[in-house]
C-alpha positions in Angstrom: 0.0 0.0 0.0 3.0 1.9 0.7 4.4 2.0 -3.1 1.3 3.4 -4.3 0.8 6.1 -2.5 4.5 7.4 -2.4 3.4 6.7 -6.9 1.1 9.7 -6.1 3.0 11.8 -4.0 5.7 11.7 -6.7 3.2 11.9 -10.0 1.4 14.7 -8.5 5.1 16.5 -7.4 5.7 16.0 -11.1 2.6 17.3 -12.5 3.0 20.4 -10.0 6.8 21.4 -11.3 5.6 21.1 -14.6 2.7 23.7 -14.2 5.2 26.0 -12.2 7.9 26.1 -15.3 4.8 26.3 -17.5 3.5 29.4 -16.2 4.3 31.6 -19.2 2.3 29.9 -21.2 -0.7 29.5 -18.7 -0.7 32.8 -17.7 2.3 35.0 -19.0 3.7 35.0 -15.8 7.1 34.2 -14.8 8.3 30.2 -14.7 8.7 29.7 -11.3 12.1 27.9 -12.0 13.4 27.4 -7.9 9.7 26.0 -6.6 9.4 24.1 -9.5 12.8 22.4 -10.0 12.5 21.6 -5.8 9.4 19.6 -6.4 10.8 17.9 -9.3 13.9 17.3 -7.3 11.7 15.5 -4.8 10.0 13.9 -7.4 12.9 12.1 -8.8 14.2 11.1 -5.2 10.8 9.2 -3.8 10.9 7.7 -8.0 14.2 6.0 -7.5 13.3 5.0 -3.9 10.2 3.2 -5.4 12.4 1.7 -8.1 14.8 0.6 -5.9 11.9 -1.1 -3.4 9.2 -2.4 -6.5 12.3 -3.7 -8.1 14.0 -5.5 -5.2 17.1 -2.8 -5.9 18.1 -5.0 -8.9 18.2 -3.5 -12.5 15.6 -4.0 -14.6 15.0 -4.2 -17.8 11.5 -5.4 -18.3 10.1 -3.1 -21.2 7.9 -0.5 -18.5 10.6 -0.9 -16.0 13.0 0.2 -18.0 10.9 2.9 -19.7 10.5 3.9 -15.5 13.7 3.8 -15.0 15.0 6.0 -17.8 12.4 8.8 -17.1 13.4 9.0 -13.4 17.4 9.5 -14.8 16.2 11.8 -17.8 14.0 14.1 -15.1 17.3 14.2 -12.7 19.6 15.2 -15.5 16.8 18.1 -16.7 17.5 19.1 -13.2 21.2 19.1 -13.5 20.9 20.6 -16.8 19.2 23.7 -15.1 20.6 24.0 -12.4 24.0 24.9 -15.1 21.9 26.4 -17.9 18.5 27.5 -17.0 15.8 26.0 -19.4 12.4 26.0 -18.3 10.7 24.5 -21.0 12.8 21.3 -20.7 10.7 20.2 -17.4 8.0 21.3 -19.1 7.9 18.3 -21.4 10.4 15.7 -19.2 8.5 15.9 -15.6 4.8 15.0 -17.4 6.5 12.0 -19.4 8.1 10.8 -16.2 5.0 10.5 -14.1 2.9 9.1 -16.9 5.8 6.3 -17.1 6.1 6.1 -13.4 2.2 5.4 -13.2 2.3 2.7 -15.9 5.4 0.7 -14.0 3.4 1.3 -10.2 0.0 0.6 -10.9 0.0 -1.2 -14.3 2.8 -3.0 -15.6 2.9 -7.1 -14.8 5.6 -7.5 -11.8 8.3 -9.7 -12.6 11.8 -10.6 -11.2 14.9 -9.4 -12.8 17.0 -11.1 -14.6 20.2 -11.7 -13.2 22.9 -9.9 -14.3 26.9 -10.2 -13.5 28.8 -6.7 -13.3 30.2 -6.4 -16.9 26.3 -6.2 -18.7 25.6 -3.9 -15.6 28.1 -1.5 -16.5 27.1 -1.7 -20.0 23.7 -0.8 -19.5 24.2 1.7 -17.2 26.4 3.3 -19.6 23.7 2.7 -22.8 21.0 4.1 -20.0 22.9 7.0 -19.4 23.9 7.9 -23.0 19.9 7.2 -24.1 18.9 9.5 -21.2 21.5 12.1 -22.4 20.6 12.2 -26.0 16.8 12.1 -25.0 17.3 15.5 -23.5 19.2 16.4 -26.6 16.2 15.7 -28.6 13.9 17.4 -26.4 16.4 20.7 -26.6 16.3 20.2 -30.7 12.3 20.3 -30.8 12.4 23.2 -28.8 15.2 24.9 -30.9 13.3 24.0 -33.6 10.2 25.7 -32.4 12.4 29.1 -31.2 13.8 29.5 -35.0 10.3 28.8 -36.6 8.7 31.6 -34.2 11.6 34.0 -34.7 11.5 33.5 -38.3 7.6 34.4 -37.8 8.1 37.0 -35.7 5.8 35.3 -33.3 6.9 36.8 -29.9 5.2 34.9 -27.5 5.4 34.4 -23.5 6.7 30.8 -23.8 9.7 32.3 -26.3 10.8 34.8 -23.9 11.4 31.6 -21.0 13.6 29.9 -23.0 17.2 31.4 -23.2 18.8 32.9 -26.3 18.7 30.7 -29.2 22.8 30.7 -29.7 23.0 29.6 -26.0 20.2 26.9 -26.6 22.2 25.3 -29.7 25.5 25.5 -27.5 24.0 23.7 -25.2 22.3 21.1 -27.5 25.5 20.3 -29.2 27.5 19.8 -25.8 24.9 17.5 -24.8 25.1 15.5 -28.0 28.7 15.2 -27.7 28.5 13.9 -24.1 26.2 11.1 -25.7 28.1 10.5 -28.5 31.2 9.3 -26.4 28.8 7.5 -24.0 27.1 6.3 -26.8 30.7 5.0 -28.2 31.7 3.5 -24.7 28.5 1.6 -24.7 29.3 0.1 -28.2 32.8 -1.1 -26.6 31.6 -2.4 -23.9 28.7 -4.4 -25.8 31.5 -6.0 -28.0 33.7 -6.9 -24.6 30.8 -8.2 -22.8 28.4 -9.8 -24.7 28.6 -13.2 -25.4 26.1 -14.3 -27.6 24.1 -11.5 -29.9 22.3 -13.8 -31.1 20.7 -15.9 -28.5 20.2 -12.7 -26.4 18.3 -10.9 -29.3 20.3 -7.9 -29.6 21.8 -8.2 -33.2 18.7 -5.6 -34.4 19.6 -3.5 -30.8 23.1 -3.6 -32.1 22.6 -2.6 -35.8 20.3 0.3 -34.6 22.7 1.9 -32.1 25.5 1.7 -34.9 23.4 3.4 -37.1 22.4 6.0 -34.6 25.6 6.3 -33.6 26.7 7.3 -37.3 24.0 9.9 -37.3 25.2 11.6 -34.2 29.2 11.5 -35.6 28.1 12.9 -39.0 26.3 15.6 -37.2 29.2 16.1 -34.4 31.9 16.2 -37.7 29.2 18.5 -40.3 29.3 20.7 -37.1 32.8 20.9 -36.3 33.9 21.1 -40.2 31.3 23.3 -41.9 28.9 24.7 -38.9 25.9 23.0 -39.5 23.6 24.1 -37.4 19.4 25.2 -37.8 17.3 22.7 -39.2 19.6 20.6 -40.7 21.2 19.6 -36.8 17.5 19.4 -35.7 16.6 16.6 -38.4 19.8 15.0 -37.6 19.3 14.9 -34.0 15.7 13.8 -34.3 16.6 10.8 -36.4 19.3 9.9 -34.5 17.5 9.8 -31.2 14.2 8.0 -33.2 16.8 5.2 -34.4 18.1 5.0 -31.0 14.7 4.8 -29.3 14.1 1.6 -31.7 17.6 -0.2 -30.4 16.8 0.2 -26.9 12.8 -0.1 -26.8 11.4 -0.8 -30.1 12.7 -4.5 -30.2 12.2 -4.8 -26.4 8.7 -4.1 -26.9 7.9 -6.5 -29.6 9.3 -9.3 -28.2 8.3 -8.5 -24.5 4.8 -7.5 -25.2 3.9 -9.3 -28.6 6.0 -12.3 -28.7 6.4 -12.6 -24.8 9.8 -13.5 -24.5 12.4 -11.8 -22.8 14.3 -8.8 -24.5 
């Protein structure tokens, strides 16, 4: 009985930091960035504490426990993110997702152990969990980018516009978070080929193949960026499809074979 009602507490603390950093475009008032980011903050604490207890502090990696799992790391790095570059909107969009997930994993998902796992494949997927979570926020920052350049270019000066920083400081920032992915996007690559035995019989030869790919994306774009300046709608497109061929290697084969074909991803 415990676990569900600490599922509230945390949804509803989610739910409340998003309307606080949404306030320009509820009222034209001014985010309110501190209350907001401190409810979130508490948030993500009592959603690891219930990952930790509904999954026996083992990792994992059931399709809605993982998607859990990821939300509650992507809503503490938007917090860490702010905390060093101030972007409302971010929370916004991440703190909504992340109580609609946590809800799914506490009151809907099928409980079932984890599988056992030895130290190597847990370093490896905390790596790939923190490089998905990483370049999530990445693609996040991109749509809003996206959205900033569009109503610029339209001369469309709204509330939400003027909470969001300067578009040069937005695309600094979405670049140095793409590079931070890329290299723990490339360590999770190595380790895969150190520590996996059997691609195979573990079905992870389409998880493979679709983080290469993705991982191509994100180099052309890091190299187009460093050689020639791409930037604008061309490092949007890239990011998006990058990110979109990632989120098929980590959940879109998980969740045919977990929830289709029952079998374990």
């Amino acid at each position: 009985m415990l676990i569900p009602m600490l599922a509230l507490v945390a949804i509803v603390l989610y739910l409340a930091a998003a309307t606080g950093l949404a306030r320009p475009l509820l009222s034209g008032g001014q985010p309110l960035n501190r209350t907001a980011l401190g409810l979130a903050g508490a948030a993500a604490l009592i959603h690891a504490g219930i990952l930790l207890s509904i999954h026996r502090g083992a990792l994992d990696l059931h399709f809605f426990a993982a998607l859990s799992l990821v939300a509650c790391v992507v809503s503490v790095l938007t917090l860490l993110v702010n905390v060093w570059r101030a972007v409302a909107a971010l929370g916004v969009i991440v703190f909504p997702l992340s109580a609609l997930l946590l809800a799914i994993d506490s009151f809907m998902a099928r409980e079932r152990m984890p599988l056992p796992m030895d130290w190597q494949i847990k370093l490896h997927v905390t790596v790939a969990l923190l490089a998905f979570s990483v370049l999530s926020i990445a693609a996040v920052l991109a749509i809003l980018l996206a959205l900033q350049e569009r109503a610029l270019r339209h001369r469309q000066f709204g509330n939400w516009l003027r909470a969001l920083p300067p578009l040069t400081l937005t695309e600094t920032l979405l670049f140095r978070l793409i590079g931070a992915g890329f290299v723990l996007l490339s360590v999770t690559l190595l380790t895969g080929i150190l520590f996996v035995d059997d691609l195979f019989g573990q079905h992870l030869v389409h998880k493979t193949v679709l983080s290469i790919i993705a991982w191509l994306v994100f180099g052309v774009l890091l190299l187009g960026r460093w050689r020639h300046g791409w930037r604008g709608r061309r490092a949007v497109n890239l990011t998006l499809i990058g990110m979109g061929v990632l989120l098929l290697a980590f959940f879109g084969t998980k969740a045919v074979l977990e929830l289709i074909l029952h079998r374990t991803a």
